[in-house]
C-alpha positions in Angstrom: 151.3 95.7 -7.4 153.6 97.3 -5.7 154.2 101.2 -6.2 156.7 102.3 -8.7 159.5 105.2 -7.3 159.3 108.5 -9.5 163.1 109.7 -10.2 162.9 112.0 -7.5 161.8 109.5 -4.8 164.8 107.7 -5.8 167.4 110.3 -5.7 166.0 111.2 -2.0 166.0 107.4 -0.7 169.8 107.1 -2.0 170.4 110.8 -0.3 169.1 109.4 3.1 171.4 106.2 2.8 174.0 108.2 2.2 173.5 110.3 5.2 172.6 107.5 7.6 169.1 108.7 7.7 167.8 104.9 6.4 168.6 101.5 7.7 169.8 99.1 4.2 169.8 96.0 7.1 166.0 94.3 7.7 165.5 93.7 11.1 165.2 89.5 11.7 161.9 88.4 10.7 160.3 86.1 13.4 160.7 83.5 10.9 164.1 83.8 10.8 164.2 84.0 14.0 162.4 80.3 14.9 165.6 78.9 12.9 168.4 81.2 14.5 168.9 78.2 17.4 168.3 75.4 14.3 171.4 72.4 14.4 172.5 70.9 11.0 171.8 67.5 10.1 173.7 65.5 7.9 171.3 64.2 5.6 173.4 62.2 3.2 174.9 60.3 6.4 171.1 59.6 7.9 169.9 58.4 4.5 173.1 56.1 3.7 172.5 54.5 6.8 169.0 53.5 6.2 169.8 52.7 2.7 172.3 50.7 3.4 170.4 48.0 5.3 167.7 48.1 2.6 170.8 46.8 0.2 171.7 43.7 1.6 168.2 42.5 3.2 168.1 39.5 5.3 171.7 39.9 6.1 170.9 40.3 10.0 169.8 36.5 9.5 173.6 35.8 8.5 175.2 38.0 11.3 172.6 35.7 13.9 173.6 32.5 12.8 177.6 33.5 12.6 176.4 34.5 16.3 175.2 31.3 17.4 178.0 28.9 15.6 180.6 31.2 17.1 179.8 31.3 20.4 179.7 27.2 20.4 182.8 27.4 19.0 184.7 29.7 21.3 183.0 27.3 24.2 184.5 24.1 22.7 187.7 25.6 22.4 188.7 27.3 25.2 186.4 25.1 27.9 184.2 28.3 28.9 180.4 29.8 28.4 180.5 32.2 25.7 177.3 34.2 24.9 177.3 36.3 21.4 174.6 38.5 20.7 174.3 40.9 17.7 173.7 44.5 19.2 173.5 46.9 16.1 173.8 46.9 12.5 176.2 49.8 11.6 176.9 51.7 7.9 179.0 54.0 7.0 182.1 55.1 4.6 185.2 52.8 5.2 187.5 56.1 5.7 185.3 57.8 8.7 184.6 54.0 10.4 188.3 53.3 10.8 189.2 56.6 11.7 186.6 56.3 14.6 188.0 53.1 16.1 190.1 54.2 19.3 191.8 51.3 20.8 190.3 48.8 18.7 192.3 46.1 20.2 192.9 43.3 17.7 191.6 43.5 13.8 191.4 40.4 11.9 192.1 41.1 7.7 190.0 38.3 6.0 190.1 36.7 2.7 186.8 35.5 1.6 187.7 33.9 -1.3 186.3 33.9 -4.0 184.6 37.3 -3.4 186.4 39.9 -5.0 186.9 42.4 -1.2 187.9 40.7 1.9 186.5 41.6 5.4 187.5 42.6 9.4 187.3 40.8 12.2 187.8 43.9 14.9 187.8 42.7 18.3 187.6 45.8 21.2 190.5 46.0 23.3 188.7 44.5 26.5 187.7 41.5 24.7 191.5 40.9 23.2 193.2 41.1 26.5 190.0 39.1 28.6 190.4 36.4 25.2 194.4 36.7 26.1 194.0 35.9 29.7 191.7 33.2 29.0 193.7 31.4 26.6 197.2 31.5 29.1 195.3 29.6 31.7 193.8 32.5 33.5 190.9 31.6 36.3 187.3 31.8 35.7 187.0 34.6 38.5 189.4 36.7 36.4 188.7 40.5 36.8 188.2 42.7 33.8 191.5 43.9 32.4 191.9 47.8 31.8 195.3 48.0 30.0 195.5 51.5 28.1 198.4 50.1 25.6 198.0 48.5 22.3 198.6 44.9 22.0 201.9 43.5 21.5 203.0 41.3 18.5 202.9 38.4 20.6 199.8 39.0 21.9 198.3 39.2 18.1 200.0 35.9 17.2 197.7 34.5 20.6 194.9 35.8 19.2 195.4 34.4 15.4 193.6 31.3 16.5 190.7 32.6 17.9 190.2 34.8 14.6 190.5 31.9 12.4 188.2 30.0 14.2 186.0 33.0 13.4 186.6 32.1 9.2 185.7 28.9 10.0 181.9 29.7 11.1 182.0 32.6 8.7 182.2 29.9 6.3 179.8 27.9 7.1 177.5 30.5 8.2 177.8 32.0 4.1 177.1 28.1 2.6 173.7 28.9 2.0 174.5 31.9 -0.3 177.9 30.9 -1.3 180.6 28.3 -1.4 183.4 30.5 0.7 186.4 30.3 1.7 187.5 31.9 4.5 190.8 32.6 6.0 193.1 35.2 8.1 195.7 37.1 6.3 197.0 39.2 9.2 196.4 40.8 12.2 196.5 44.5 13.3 196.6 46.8 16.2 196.3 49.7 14.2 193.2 50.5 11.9 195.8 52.8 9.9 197.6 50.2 8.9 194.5 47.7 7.5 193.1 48.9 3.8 190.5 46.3 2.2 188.9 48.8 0.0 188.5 52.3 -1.0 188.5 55.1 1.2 185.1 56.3 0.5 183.5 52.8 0.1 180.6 52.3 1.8 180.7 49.4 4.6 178.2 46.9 6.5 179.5 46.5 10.2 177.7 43.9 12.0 178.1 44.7 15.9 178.5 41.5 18.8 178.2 41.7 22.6 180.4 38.5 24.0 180.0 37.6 26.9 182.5 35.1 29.3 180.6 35.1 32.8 181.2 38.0 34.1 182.9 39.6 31.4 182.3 40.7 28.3 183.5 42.6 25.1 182.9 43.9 21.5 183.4 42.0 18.2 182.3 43.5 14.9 182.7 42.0 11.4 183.0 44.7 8.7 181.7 44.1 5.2 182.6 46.7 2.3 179.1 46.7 0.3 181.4 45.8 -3.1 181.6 42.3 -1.5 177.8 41.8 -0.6 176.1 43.1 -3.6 176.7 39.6 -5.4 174.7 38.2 -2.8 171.6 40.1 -2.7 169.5 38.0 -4.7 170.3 34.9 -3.1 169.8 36.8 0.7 166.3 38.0 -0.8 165.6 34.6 -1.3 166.7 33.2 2.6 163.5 33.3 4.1 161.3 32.2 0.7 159.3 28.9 1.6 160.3 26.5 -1.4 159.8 23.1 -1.9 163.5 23.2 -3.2 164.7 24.5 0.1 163.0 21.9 1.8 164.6 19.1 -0.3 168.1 21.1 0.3 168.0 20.1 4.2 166.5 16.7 3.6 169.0 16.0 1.3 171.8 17.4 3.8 170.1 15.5 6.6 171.1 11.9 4.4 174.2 12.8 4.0 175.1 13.4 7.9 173.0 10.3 8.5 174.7 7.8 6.0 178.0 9.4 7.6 177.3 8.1 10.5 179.4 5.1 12.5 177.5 2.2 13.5 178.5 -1.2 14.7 178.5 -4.7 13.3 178.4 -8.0 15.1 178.7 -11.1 13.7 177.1 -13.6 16.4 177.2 -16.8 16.2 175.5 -18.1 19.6 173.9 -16.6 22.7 174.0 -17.5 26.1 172.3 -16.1 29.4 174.2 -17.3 32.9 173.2 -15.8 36.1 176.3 -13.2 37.8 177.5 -16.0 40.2 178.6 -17.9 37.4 180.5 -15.3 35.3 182.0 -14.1 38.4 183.3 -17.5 39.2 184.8 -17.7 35.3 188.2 -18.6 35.4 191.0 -19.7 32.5 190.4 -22.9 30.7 186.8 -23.3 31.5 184.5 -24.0 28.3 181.4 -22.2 28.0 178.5 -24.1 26.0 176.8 -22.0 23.3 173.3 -22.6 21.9 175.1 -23.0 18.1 174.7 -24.9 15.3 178.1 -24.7 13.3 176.3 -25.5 10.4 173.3 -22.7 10.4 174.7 -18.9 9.2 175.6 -16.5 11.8 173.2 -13.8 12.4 174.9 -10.2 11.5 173.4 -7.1 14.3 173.7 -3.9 13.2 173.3 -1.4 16.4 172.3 -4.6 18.5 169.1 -5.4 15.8 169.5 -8.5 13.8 168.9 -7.5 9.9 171.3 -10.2 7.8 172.7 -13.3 7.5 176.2 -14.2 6.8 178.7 -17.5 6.7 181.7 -17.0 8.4 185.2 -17.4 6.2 188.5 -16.1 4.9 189.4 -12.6 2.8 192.5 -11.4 2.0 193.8 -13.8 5.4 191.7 -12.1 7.2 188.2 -13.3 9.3 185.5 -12.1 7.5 181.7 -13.1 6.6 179.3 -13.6 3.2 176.2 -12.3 3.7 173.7 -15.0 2.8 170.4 -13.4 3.5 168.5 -10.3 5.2 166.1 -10.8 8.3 162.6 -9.1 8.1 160.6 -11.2 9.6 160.3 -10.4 13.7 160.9 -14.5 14.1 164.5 -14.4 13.6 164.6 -11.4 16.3 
């Protein structure tokens, strides 16, 4: 315990403070002085960003396969190699991520209907003015452009398509989770002019590297975390091995495949000549066919025989009754 002052000890250790005689300021401990040279840390911004990932798991599978369609996209379109790539994964409040973009170039608004916030579609300056070029004929050996001026109107209207071509593989990128639709409302070159939520709103930024050749460029897509927290259960569930998932592809597989175009030949004799024959065909010559007019035409679908038909008339037009289907390998 420490020892307790008597009233005269007390009157003499406020005499010597008054008189100077007594220091009332502890020297630094050497505690203290292991944290003199200490720098803050913002732990709320370290945490959210951490957190924020945690909230919308799986998403980075999303961001990969917008990559992918994208860059086969841009490639179709404008007749050149594009390379996308995601490079980072980026949180933050809406307010302090706009506010960092310096010369952001060209920012897409989206509607992503029918999710209640939209999105952005930012592409870097470099990128907007190399995607410019490209676009207006440029050539292939075209030399990054360094233009420190924001883009004009025109040049944004340029630009429009390439963003909605963006929607477009947004869209179907999101049709595992979510029957979207996606579309530009405007564009901007100035991030203080582009609101899509609240200030303080947390955001998801997903961060590209494109690449044309020798060039290359930024392009992020910015989700407020309002819009993705619908989707968190189903993204949980993006990489569960199901027998329903299964039967989701092989059912889409079907579809494509009973979409497809395939062609029909109604034949009603063969005939094999050698070439110095047909070469010396010439009008009015009649070319005998191995066919009885009275046995059913044989109907080829891709070139393989599979029915059999009577030719006729529908509607005045030519057309053919199916009589029968070939399965034996004799009629082949």
């Amino acid at each position: 315990m420490e020892p307790i002052l008597s009233r005269q000890e007390i009157a003499d250790l406020l005499s010597a403070i008054k008189e100077g005689r007594v220091a009332i300021e502890a020297a630094p401990s050497e505690q203290s002085a292991k944290f003199a040279n200490a720098q803050t840390v913002n732990l709320f911004h370290a945490s959210n960003k951490n957190n924020c990932q945690l909230r919308i798991p799986n998403f980075d599978i999303i961001l990969d396969s917008f990559a992918q369609n994208y860059s086969i996209s841009l490639t179709n379109q404008l007749q050149r190699t594009f390379s996308i790539s995601r490079i980072a994964i980026e949180c933050s409040t809406f307010h302090e991520y706009m506010t960092s973009q310096k010369n952001s170039g060209a920012i897409g608004v989206l509607n992503l209907e029918p999710l209640k916030q939209g999105a952005l579609c930012i592409l870097d300056q470099q990128l907007s003015f190399t995607m410019i070029e490209i676009m207006l004929g440029a050539s292939s050996d075209l030399e990054p452009l360094k233009l420190a001026r924001n883009l004009t109107t025109i040049e944004l209207n340029i630009l429009k398509s390439i963003i909605t071509k963006a929607c477009d593989d947004l869209t179907k990128t999101m049709k595992p989770l979510i029957n979207l639709h996606s579309s530009i409302i405007k564009v901007e070159n100035n991030p203080r002019m582009v609101s899509i939520t609240d200030a303080e709103s947390e955001v998801f930024v997903g961060c590209f590297k494109v690449q044309i050749g020798n060039l290359s460029g930024e392009l992020k897509l910015l989700f407020p975390l309002a819009t993705l927290e619908p989707l968190k259960e189903k993204l949980k569930d993006l990489l569960s091995v199901k027998t329903s998932k299964f039967s989701e592809w092989s059912d889409r597989i079907i579809d494509q495949i009973l979409d497809m175009p395939a062609t029909i030949i109604a034949q009603s004799g063969t005939i094999s000549l050698p070439l110095h024959k047909i070469l010396a065909f010439k009008k009015d010559d009649i070319i005998p066919l191995d066919y009885n007019p009275n046995a059913p035409l044989r109907v080829l679908i891709e070139e393989s025989p599979k029915f059999l038909a009577k030719p006729g008339m529908h509607a005045g037009k030519k057309a053919i009754s199916l009589t029968g289907v070939l399965s034996s390998p004799a009629y082949e």
